[in-house]
VEXMI-761389 format. One record per residue: residue number from 1; x negated, z, y negated of N, C-alpha, C in turn; residue in three letters; chain. Coordinates in Angstrom, 1 decimal. Example, Ala and Ser with C-alpha at 12.3 -4.5 7.8 and 13.67 -1.06 7.14 Angstrom:
% residues 2
SEFI   k    n_X    n_Z    n_Y   ca_X   ca_Z   ca_Y    c_X    c_Z    c_Y   r c
SEFI   1  -13.2    7.8    5.7  -12.3    7.8    4.5  -13.2    7.8    3.3 ALA A
SEFI   2  -12.8    7.1    2.2  -13.7    7.1    1.1  -12.9    7.9    0.0 SER A
END
This chain:
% residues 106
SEFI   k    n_X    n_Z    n_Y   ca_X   ca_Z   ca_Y    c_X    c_Z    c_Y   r c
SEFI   1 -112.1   82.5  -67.4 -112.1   81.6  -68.5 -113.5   81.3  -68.9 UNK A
SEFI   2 -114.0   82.4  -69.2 -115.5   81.5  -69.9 -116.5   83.1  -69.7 UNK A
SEFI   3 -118.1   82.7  -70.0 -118.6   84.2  -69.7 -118.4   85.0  -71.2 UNK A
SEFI   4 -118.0   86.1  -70.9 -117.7   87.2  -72.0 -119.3   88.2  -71.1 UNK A
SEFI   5 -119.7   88.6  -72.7 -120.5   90.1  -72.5 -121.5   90.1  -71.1 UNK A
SEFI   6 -122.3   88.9  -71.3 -123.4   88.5  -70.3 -124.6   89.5  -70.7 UNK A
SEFI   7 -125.2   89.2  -70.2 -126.8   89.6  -70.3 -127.5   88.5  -69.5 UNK A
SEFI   8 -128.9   88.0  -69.8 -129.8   87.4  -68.6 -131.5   87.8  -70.0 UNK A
SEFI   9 -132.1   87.1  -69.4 -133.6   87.2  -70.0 -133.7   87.5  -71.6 UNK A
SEFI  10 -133.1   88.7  -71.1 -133.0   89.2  -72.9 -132.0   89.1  -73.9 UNK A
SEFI  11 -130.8   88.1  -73.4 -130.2   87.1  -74.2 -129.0   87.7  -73.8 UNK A
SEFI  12 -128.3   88.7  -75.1 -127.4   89.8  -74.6 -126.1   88.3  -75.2 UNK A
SEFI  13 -125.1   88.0  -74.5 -123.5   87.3  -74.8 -122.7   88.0  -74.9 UNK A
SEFI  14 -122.0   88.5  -76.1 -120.7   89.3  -76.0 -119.8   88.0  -76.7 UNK A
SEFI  15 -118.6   89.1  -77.0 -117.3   88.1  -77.2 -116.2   88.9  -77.9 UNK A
SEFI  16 -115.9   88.0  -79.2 -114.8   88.9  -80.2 -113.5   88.1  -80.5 UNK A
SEFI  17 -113.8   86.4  -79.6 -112.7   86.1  -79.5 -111.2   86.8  -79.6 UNK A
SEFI  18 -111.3   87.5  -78.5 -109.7   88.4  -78.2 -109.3   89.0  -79.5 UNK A
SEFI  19 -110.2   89.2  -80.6 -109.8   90.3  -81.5 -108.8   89.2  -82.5 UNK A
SEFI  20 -108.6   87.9  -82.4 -108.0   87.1  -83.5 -107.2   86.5  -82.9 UNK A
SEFI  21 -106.1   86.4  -82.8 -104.6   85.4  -82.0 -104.9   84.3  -82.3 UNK A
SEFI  22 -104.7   83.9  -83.5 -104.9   82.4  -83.8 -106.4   81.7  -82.8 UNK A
SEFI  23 -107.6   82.6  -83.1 -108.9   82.0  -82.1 -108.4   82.5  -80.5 UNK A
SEFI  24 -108.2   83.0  -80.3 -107.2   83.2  -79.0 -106.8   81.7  -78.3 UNK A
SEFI  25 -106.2   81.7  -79.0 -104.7   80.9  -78.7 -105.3   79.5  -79.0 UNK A
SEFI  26 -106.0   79.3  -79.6 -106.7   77.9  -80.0 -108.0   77.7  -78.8 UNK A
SEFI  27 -108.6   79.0  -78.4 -109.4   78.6  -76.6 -108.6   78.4  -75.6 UNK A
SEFI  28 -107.3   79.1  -75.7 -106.5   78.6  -74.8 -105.7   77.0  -74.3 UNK A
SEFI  29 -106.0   76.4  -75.7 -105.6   75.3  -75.8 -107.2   74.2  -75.1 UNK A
SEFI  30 -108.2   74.7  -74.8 -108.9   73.6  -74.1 -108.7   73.1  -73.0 UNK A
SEFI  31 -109.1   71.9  -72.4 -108.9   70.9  -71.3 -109.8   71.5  -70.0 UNK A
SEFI  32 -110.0   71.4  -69.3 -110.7   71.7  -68.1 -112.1   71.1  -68.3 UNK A
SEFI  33 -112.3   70.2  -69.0 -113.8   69.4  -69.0 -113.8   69.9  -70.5 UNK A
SEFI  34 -113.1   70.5  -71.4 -113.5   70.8  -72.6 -114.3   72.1  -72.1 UNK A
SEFI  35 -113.6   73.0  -71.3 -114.4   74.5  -70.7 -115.0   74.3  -70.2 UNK A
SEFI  36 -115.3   73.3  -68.7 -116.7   73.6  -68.2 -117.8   73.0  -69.0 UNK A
SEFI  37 -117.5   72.5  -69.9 -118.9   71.8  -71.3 -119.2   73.4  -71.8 UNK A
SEFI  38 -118.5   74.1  -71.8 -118.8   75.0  -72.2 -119.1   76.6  -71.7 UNK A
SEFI  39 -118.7   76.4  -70.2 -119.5   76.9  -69.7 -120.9   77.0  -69.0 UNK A
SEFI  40 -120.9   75.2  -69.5 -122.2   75.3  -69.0 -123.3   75.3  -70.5 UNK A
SEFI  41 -123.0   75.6  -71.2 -124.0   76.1  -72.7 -123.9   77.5  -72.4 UNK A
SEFI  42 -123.1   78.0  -72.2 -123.0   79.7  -72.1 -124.0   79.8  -71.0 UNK A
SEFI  43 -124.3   79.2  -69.9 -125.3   79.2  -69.2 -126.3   79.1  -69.8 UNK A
SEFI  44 -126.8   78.3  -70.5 -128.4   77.3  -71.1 -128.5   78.7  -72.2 UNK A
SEFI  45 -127.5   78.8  -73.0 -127.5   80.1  -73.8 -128.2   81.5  -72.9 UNK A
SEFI  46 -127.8   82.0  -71.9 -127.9   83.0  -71.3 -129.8   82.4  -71.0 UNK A
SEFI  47 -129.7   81.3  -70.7 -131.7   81.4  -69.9 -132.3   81.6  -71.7 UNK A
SEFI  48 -131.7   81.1  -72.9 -132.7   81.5  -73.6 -132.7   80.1  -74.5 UNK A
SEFI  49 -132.2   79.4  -74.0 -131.8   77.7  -74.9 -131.0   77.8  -76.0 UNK A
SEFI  50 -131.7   77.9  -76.9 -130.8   78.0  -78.5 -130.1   77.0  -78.7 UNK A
SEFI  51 -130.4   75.7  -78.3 -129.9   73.8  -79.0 -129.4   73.9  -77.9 UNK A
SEFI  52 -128.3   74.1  -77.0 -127.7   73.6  -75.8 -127.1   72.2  -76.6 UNK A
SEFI  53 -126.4   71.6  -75.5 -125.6   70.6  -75.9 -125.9   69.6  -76.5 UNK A
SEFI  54 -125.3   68.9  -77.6 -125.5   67.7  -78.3 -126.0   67.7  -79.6 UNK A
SEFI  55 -126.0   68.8  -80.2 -126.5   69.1  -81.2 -125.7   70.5  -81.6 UNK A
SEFI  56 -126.9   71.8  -82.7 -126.5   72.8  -83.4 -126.1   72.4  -84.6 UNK A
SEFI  57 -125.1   72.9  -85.1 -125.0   73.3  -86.5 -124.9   74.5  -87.5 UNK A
SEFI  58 -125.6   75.1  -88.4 -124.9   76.2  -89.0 -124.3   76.4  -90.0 UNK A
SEFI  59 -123.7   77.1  -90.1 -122.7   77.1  -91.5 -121.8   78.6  -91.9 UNK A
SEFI  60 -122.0   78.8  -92.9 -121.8   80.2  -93.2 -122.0   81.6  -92.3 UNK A
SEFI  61 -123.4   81.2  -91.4 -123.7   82.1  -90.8 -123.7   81.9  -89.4 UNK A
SEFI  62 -122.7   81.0  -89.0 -121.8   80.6  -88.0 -122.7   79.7  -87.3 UNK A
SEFI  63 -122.6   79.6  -85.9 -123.7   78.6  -85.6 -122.7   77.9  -84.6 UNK A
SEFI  64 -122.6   76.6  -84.5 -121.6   75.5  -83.5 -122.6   74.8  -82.9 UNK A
SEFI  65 -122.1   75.1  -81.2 -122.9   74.7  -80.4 -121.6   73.5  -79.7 UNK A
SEFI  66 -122.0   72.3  -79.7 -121.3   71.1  -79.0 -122.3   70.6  -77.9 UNK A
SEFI  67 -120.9   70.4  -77.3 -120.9   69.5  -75.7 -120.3   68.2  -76.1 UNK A
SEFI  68 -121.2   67.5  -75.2 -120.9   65.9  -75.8 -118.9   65.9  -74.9 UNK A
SEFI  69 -118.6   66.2  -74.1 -117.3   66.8  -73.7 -116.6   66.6  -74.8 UNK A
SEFI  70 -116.8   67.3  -76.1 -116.1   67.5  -77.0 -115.8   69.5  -77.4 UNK A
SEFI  71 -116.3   70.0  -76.1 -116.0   71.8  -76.0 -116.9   72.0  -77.4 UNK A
SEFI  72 -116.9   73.3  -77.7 -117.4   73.8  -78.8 -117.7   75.5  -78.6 UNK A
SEFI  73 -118.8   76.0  -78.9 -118.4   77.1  -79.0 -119.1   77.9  -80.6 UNK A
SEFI  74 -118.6   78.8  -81.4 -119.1   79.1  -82.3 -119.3   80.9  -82.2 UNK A
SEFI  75 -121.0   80.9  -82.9 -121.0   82.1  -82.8 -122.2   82.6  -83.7 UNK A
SEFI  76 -122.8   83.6  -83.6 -123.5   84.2  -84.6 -124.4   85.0  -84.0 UNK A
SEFI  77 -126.2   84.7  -84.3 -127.1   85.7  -83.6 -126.8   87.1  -84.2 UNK A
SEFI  78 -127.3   88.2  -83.0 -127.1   89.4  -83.3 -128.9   89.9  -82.6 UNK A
SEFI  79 -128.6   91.0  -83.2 -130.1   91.4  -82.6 -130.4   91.8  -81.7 UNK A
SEFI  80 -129.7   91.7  -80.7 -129.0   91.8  -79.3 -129.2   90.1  -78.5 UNK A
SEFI  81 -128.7   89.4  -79.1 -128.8   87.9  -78.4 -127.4   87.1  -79.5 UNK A
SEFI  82 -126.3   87.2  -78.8 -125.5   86.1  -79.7 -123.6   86.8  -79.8 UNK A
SEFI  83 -123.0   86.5  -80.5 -121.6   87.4  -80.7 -120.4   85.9  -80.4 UNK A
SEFI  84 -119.7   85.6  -79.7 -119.1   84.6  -80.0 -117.7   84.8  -80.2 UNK A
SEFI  85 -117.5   84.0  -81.4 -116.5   83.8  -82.6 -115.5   83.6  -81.9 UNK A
SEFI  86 -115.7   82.4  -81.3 -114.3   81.1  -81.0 -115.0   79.9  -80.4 UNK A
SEFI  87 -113.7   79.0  -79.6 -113.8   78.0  -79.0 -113.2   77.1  -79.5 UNK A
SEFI  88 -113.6   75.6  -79.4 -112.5   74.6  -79.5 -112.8   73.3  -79.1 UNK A
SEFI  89 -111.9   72.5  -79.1 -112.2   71.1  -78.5 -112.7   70.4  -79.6 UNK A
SEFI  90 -112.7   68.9  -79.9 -112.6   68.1  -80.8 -110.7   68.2  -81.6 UNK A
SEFI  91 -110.2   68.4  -80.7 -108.5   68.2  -81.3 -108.4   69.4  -82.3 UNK A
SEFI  92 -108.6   71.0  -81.8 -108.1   71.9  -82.8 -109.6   72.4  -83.5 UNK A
SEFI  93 -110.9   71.6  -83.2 -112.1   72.1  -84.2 -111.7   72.4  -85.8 UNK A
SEFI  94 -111.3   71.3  -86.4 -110.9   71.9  -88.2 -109.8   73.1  -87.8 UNK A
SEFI  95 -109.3   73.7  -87.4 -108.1   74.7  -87.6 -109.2   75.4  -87.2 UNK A
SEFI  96 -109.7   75.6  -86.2 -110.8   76.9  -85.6 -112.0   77.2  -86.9 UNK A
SEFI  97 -112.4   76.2  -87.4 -113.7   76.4  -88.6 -112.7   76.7  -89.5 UNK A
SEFI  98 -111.5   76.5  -90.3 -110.5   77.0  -91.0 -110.8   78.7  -90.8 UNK A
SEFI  99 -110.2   79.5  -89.6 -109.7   80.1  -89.3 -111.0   81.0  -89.5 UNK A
SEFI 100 -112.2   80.6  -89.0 -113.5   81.2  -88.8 -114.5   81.4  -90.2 UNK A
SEFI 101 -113.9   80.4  -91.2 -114.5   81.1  -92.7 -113.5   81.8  -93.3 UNK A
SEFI 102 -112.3   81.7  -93.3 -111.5   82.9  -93.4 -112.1   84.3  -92.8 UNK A
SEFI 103 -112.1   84.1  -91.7 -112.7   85.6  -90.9 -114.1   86.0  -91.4 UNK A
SEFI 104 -115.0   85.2  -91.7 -116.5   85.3  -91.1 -117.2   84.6  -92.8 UNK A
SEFI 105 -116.7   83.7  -92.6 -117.4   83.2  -94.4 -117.9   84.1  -95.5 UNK A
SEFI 106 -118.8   83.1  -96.0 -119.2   84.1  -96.8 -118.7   83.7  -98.4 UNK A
END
């Protein structure tokens, strides 16, 4: 599916997806060009590229990294490298940022 619990130049990736059904089940729902947009930021992420993609956002702590694709991935620096939340396309993004200040908001 996508890289879980990487390492490269310092830039530890883990992944807490699995722990939420709803975030689960809503990366399950991406397209094939929604995933590899996003696996190729998890790449750019892993050399050390904070801004992958089309633009960052943050928000309640939460940082959204977009692919002009439409993929998404959200996640949170750790002192380690980065923790990621959740996935989503453009179609289920408001249910996934729903779901993710529920969990994670402050």
């Amino acid at each position: 599916m996508w890289v879980h619990n990487a390492d490269c130049c310092g830039n530890h990736i883990s992944s807490i997806v699995k722990q939420d059904e709803l975030l689960l089940r809503e990366a399950r729902k991406l397209s094939q060009q929604e995933s590899q947009g996003i696996n190729q930021m998890m790449e750019q992420i892993k050399k050390g590229n904070e801004n992958p993609g089309i633009g960052t956002g943050v928000y309640h702590g939460i940082t959204e990294f977009r692919h002009r694709n439409g993929g998404r991935i959200y996640a949170r620096k750790t002192a380690n490298g980065w923790e990621v939340l959740g996935y989503s396309g453009k179609g289920n993004q408001a249910k996934v940022w729903t779901r993710l200040k529920e969990l994670y908001g402050r």
